[in-house]
Each structure stands twice: as C-alpha cells, then as structure tokens.
C-alpha positions as CSV (number, residue, x, y, z in Angstrom):
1,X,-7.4,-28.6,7.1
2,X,-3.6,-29.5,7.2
3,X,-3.9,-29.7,3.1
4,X,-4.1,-26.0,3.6
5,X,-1.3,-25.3,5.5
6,X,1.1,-27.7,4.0
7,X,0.4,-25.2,0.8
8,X,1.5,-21.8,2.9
9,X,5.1,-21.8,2.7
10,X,7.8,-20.1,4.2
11,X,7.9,-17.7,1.6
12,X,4.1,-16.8,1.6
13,X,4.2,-16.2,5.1
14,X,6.9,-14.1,4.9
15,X,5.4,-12.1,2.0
16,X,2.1,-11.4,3.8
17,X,4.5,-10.4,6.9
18,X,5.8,-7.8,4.5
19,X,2.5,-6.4,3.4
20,X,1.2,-6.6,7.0
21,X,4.3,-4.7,8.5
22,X,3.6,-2.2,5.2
23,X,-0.3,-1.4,5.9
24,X,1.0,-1.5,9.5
25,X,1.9,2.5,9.2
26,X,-0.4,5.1,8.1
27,X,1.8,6.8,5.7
28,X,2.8,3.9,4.3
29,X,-0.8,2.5,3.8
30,X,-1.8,6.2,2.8
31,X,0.7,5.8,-0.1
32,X,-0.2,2.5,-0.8
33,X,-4.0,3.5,-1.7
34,X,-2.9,6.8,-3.1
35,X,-0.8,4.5,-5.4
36,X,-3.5,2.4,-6.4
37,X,-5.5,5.3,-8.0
38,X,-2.3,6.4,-10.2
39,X,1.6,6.3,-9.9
40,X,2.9,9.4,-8.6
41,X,6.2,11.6,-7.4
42,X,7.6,11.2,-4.2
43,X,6.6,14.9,-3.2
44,X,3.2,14.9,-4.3
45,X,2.6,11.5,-2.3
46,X,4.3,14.2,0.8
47,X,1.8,16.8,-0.1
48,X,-1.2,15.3,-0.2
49,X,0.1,12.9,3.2
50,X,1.2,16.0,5.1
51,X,4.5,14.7,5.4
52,X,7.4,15.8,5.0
53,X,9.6,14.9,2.1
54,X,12.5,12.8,4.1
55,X,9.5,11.1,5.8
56,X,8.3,9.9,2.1
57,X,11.8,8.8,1.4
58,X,12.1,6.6,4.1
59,X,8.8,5.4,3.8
60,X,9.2,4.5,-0.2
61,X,12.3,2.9,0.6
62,X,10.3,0.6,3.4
63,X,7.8,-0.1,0.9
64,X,10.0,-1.2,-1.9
65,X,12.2,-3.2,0.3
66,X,8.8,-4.9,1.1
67,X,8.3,-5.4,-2.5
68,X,5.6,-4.0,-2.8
69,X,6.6,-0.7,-5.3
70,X,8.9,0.6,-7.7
71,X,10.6,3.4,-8.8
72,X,10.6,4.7,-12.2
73,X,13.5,7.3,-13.4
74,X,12.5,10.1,-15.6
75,X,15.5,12.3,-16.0
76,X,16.4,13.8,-12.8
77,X,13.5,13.1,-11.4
78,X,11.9,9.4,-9.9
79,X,8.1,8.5,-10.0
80,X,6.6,5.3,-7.8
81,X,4.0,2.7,-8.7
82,X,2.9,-0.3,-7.4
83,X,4.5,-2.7,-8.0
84,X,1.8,-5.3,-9.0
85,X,-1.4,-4.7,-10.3
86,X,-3.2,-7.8,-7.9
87,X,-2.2,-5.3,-5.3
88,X,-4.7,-2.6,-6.3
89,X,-7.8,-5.6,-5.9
90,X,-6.6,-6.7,-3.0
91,X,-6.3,-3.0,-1.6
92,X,-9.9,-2.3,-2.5
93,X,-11.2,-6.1,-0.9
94,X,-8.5,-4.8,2.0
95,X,-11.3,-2.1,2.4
96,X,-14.0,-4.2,2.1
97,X,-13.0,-5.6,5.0
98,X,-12.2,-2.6,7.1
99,X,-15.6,-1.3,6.3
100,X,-17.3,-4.6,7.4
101,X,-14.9,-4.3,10.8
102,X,-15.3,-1.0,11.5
103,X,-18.5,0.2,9.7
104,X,-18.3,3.8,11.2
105,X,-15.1,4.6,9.4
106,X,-16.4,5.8,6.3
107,X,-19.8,6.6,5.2
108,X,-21.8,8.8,3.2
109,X,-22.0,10.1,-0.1
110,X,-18.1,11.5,-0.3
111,X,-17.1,7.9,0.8
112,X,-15.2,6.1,-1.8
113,X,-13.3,3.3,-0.2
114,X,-16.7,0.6,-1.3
C-alpha cells in the first residue's frame, strides 16, 4: 500500500482539497453540474440557481481560483466553462456515487443524474 501514497503528492492533495472545498457549497456545485451540460453567462447560472448576481460573482471567482473554470470574454460581456473536460466524467461518476450513498436523493423517471 505505501506504493500508493508515495505517488499522491503534495500537489494532488492539494488539488482534490480544491475540488472538495468547491462541491463543498451548493451554488458552487449547482454551477459546476449546470456547467457540465453547456458553458453559460454568469446571470443565467443566477437565474436558474436563484441567486442573486453578486452571489454568482463571488462564487465564479471561488471556483476559478480553484481552477476548476474559466472565463471567456465576448465583447462586453463574459461566459464560464469548465475548465477541463475530465471534470464533466468525473461530475457524472461524482453522482454515481451520491446516488449509491444516498439512494433516496433522486429517483424516478425525471431523474437524470444516472
């Protein structure tokens, strides 16, 4: 087993820190699975939340200081993506498991998390 942790470094602890304090909010992880469908302005992402617009803000800037999206000008206005496309697989697996956890969560027909 220690051949496993001597390959986990400093920096990939770190980086699943970041994603952990990211999917650690509810807004944040909302936008995070809203992003993996499509990219998308800041005040849609508010809209469909039910937040307000200075709430998004902060949260977008928390989630690309975690590295985990990006911001892409267009004229006057700014439109966010993830950063990575392994995030959107390991957003749906992410699931996976939250469905095995916690099987109640989500079920049904209009369920689309599986």
């Amino acid at each position: 087993m220690t051949s496993v942790l001597n390959r986990a470094t400093a920096t990939h602890t770190a980086a699943l820190a970041r994603l952990g304090h990211a999917l650690s909010d509810p807004t944040r992880a909302g936008v995070l699975l809203a992003l993996r469908e499509a990219p998308a302005y800041p005040s849609d992402l508010a809209d469909a939340l039910g937040v307000s617009r200075q709430v998004m803000s902060n949260q977008l800037a928390c989630l690309r200081g975690c590295g985990l999206v990006e911001a892409i000008p267009e004229g006057r206005r700014t439109w966010y993506r993830l950063a990575d496309s392994h995030l959107i697989p390991a957003l749906d697996e992410m699931l996976k498991v939250v469905l095995f956890v916690e099987p109640g969560c989500c079920a049904g027909e209009t369920c689309t998390c599986a």
